[in-house]
C-alpha positions as CSV (number, residue, x, y, z in Angstrom):
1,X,-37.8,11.7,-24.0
2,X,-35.7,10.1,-27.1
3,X,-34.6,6.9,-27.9
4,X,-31.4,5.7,-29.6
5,X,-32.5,6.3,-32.9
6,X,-32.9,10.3,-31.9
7,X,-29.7,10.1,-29.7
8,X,-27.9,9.3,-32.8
9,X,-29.2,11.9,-35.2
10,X,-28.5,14.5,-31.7
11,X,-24.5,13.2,-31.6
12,X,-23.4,16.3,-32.7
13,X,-24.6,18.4,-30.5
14,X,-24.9,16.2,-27.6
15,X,-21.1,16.0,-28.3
16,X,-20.6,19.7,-28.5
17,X,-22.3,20.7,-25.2
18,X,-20.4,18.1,-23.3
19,X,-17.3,19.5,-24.7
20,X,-18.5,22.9,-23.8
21,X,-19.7,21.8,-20.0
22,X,-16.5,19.2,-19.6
23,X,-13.4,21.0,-20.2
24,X,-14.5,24.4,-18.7
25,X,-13.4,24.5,-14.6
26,X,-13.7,22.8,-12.5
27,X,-13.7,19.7,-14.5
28,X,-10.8,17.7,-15.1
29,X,-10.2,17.3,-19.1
30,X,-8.1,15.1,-20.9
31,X,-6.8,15.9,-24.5
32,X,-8.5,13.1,-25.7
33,X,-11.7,13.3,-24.2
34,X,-13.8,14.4,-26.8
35,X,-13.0,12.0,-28.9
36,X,-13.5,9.0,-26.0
37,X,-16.9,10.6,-25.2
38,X,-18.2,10.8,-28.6
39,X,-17.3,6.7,-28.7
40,X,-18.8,6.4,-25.3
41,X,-22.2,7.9,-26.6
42,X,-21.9,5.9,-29.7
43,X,-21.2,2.8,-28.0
44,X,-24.2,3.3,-25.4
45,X,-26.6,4.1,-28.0
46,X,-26.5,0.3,-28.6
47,X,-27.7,-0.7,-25.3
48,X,-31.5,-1.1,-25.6
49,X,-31.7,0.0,-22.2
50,X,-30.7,3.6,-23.2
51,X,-32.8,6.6,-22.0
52,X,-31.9,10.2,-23.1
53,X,-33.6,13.3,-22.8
54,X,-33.0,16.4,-23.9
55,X,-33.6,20.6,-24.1
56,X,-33.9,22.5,-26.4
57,X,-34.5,27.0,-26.8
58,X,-34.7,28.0,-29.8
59,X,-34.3,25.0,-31.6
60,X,-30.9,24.6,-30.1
61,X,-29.8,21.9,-27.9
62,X,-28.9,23.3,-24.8
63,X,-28.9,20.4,-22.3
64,X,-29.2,16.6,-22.4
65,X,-29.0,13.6,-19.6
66,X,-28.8,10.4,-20.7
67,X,-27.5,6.8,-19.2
68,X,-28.9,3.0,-19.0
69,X,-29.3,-0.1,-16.5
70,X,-26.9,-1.3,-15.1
71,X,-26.1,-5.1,-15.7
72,X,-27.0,-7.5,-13.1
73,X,-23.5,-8.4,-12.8
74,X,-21.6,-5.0,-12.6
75,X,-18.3,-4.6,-10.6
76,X,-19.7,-0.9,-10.1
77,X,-20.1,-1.4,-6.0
78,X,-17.0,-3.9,-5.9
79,X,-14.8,-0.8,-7.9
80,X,-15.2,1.5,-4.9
81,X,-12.8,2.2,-2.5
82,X,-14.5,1.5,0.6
83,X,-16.2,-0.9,1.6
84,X,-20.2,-0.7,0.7
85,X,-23.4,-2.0,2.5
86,X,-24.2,-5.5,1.5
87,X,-27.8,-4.1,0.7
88,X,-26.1,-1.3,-1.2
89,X,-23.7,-3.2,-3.6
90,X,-26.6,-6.1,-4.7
91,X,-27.8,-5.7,-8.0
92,X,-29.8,-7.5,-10.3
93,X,-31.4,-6.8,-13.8
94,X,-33.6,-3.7,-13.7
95,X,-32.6,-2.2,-10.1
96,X,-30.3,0.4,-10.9
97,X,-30.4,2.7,-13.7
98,X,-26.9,5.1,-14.6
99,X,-26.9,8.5,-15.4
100,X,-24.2,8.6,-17.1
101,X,-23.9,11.8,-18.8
102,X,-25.8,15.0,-17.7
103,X,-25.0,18.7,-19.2
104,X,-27.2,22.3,-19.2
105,X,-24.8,24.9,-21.2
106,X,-23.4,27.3,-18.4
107,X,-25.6,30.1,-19.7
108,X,-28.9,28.5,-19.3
109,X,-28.3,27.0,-15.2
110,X,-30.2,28.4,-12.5
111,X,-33.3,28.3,-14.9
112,X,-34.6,24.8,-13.9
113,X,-33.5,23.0,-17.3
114,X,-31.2,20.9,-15.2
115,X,-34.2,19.5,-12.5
116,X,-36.2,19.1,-15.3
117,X,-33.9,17.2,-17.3
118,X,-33.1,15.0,-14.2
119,X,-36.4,14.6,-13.3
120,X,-37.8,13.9,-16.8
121,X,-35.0,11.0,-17.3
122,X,-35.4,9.6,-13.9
123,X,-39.1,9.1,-14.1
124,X,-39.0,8.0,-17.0
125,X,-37.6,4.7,-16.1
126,X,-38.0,1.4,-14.2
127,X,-35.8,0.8,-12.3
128,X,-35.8,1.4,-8.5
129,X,-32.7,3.3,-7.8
130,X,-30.3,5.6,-9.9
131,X,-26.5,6.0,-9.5
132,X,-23.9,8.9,-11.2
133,X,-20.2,9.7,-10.6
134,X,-19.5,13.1,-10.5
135,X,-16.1,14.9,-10.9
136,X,-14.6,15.5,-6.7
137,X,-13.7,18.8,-7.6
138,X,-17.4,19.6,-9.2
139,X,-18.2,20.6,-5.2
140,X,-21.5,23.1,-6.9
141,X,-22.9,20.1,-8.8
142,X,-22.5,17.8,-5.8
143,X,-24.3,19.9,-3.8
144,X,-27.2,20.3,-6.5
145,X,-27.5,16.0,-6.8
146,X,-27.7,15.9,-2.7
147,X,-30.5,18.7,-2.5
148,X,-32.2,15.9,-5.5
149,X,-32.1,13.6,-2.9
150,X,-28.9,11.9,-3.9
151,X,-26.4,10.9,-1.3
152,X,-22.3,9.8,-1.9
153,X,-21.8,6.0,-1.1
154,X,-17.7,5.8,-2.0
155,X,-15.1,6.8,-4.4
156,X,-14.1,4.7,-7.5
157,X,-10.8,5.4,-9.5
158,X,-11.6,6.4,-12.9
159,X,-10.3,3.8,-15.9
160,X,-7.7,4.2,-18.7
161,X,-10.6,6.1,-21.0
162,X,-12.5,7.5,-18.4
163,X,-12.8,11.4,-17.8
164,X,-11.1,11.8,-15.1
165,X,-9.0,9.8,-12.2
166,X,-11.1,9.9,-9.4
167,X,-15.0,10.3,-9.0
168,X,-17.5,10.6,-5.8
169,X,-20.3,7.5,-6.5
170,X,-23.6,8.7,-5.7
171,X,-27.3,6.8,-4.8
172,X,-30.5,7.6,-5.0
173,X,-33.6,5.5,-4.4
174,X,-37.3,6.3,-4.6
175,X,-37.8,6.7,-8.4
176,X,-40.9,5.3,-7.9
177,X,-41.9,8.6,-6.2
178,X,-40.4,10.7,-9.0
179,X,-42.8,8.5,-11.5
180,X,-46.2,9.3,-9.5
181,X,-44.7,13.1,-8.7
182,X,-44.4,13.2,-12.6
């Protein structure tokens, strides 16, 4: 696990696997998405709520997760498309952490570095439930978040900076059971 302080001597390399990961199919890349994730990260590494962690072979980073809580008055659940559980779309300060960002070089998958980045992050924290957007047309990664116990609650339009147009919203709850598994 790192903090801020780490995430910011890491920005480099953070930046160049997400470049790698992100404009490689079936993602959806814009010409000016490194340079909008590399302010992203920046700008996240302020929140004192950030969580990263990281891999590493060789002394090389080769994967990273990171994200933060969510603020208690988000317009994440209000954002998606359909309409959401009551239950669901409540938040307050310290239920929901984000994954925001999540990348294993393409190499290096099917090796475990992504569950145990995932798993490391995720029980690392607080909160009581997680949420990611992932890419629609990412159909192999959704299918690696639901068999994590992750399920889709909506769709939410991407913004004017964001990576892509459209994303698929996913939940999970129980990190409580990741922390004692861990």
């Amino acid at each position: 696990m790192a903090d801020a302080g780490h995430g910011r001597e890491l920005i480099d390399p953070i930046c160049e696997v997400y470049d790698e990961v992100f404009s490689a199919p079936p993602f959806f890349w814009r010409d000016d998405e490194s340079q909008l994730h590399r302010e992203r990260l920046a700008s996240l590494l302020d929140d004192p709520t950030f969580g990263l962690a990281t891999a590493t072979v060789a002394g090389e980073l080769v994967g990273f997760a990171y994200g933060f809580t969510v603020p208690a008055d988000t317009q994440r659940w209000q954002r998606l498309k359909a309409e959401v559980d009551p239950e669901t779309s409540r938040e307050w300060l310290g239920r929901t952490f984000l994954l925001f960002d999540y990348a294993v070089r393409a190499p290096l998958r099917g090796r475990g570095i992504g569950k145990a980045l995932h798993d490391l992050l995720l029980s690392s924290r607080s909160e009581e439930r997680a949420t990611l957007t992932v890419q629609p047309t990412a159909v192999d990664t959704k299918r690696i978040y639901e068999r994590w116990g992750w399920r889709m609650v909506g769709q939410v339009e991407g913004g004017p900076t964001a990576a892509a147009p459209l994303f698929d919203c996913y939940l999970r709850d129980g990190l409580a059971d990741l922390r004692r598994a861990g």
